[in-house]
N, C-alpha and C positions, 0 to 999 in steps of 0.2 A: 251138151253138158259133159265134163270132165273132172275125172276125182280118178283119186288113189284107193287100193285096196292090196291089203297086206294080207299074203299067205302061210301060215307057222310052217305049215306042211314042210313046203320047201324054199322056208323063209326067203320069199321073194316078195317085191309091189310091182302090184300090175298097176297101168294106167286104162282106165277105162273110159270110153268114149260114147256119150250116148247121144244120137242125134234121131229126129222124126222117130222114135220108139226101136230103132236099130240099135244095139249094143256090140261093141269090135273089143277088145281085151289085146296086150301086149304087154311083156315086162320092161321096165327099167332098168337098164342097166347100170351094172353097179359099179363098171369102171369106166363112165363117164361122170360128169360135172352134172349140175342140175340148174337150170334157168327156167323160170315160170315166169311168163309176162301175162297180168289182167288186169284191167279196173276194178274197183272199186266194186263190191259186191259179186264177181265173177267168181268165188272161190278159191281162188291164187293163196288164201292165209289159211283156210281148212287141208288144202293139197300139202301146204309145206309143214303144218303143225303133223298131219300124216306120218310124213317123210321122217320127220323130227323125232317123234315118238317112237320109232321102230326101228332108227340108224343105227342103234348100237347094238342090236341083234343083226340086220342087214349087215354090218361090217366086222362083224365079231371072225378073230383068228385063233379057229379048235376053241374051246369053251370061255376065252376071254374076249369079253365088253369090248366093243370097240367106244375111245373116248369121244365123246359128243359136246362138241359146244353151239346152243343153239339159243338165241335172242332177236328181238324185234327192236326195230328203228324208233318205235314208241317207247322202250324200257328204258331207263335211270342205268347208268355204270354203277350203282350200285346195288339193282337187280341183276346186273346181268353177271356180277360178280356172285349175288346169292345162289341164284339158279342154276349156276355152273361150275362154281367150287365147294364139291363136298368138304373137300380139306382144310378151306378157308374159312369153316363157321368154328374154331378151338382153333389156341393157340399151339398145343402137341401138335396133334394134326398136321397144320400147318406147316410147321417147322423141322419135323417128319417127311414130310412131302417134298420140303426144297431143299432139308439135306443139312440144315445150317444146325448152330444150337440154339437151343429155347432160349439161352442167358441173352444170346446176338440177335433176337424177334423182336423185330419193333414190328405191333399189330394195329397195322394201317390199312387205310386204301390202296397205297403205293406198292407197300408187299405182296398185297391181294390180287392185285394185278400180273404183278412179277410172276407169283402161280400160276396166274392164269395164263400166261402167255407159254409157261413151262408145257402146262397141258396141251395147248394149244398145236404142239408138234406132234404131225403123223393125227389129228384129229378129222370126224367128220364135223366140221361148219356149217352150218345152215343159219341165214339169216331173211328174216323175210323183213320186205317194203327196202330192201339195200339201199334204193334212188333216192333212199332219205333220210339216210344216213347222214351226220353232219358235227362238226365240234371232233371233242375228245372219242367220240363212237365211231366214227369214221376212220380215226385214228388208230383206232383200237383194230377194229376189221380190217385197214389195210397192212396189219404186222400179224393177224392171225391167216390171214391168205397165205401168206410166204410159207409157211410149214404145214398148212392142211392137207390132209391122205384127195379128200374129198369135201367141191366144195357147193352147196346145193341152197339156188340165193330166188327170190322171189320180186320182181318189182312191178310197177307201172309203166315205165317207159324204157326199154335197152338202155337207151340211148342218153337216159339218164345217170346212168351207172357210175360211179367213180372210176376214171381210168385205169389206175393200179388194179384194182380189185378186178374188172370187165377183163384185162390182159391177162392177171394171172387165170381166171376161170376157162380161158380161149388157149390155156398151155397146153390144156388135156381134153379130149372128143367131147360136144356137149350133147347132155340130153335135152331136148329143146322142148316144151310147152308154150302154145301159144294160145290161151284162154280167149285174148279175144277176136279170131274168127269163130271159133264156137257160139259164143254168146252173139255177136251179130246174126250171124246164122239163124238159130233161134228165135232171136227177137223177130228178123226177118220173117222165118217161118209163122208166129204168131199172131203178126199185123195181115199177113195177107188168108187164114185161116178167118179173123174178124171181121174182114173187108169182106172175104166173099159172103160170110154169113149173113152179115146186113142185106146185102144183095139181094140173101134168099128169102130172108123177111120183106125187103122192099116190091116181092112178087118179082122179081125178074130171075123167075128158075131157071129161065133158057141161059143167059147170062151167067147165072153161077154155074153150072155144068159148063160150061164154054172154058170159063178159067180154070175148072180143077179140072177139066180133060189136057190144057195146057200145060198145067204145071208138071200134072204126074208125066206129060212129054219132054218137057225139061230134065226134070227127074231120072228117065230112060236114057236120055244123052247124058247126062254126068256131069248137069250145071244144078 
């Protein structure tokens, strides 16, 4: 298992790694990219909601926020414009923000966007399920790559990625998660903990000592 854990102390995330009841810790680094690849239940959307929650303190420069835009392959363009433009919910605000005059605001979607792309520059990015991205949201993500500080994306399959978006992430060193060897791993480990136990019910104790002297010799060679 793999998860994130954030420190105020010395506002860092560590990644932490816990396998057969061993636990390893290392940080994140905060001037690389971020790629988390898992199925479907492996954590990959708790990891990055993590990340998400705590990026604008991670990237903040002397006391100021670092801007954050961060949404899911499953949200509406017009959540993702809720959740990411304070400035976009009034029309002062707004218009304030881009600069123009209130008389020249027309308070749309279109505008809304326009914001958002403004912020978009020098921002940390974080999108999770990326490989499923599609439509106007795709579109949307691959014009907010081109200006992010920092871009930290979650999917299923690499290899599924949007080209544009996969090449800009590849511009700058990546932080690489890979959820599922762990979770195999695991699984692994569980089926064959089950397996022996039957064993030991089925009355062949010789048999199950025989395999867990094996494994834990596996174990010792560093398979």
């Amino acid at each position: 298992m793999k998860y994130f854990s954030y420190s105020s102390s010395d506002n860092q995330i560590r990644l932490k790694t816990k396998i057969s009841g061993k636990e390893t810790s290392k940080y994140v680094q905060k001037n690389k990219n971020l790629i988390i690849i898992g199925s479907h239940g492996s954590g990959k959307t708790r990891m990055i909601d993590k990340f998400a929650e705590h990026a604008a303190k991670l990237y903040k420069k002397k006391e100021e926020l670092a801007n954050v835009i961060f949404f899911k392959a499953s949200d509406s363009i017009a959540e993702i414009i809720h959740n990411n433009l304070e400035e976009g919910k009034s029309k002062d605000s707004l218009a304030e923000f881009l600069d123009i005059d209130i008389n020249d605001l027309t308070l749309n979607q279109i505008t809304r966007i326009q914001a958002l792309k403004l912020k978009a520059k020098k921002c940390i990015l974080v999108i999770d399920d990326v490989d499923k991205l599609s439509g106007k949201k795709l579109e949307l993500a691959k014009e907010f790559v081109r200006d992010a500080r920092i871009i930290a994306i979650s999917a299923f399959n690499e290899s599924m990625i949007n080209k544009t978006i996969y090449d800009k992430v590849k511009k700058k060193s990546i932080e690489y998660i890979d959820l599922k060897t762990t979770t195999s791993k695991d699984a692994t480990n569980y089926l064959f903990i089950g397996f022996v136990a039957f064993i030991f019910l089925c009355g062949w104790h010789e048999l199950a000592l025989l395999l867990m002297a094996g494994k834990f010799a596996m174990r010792g060679m560093g398979r």
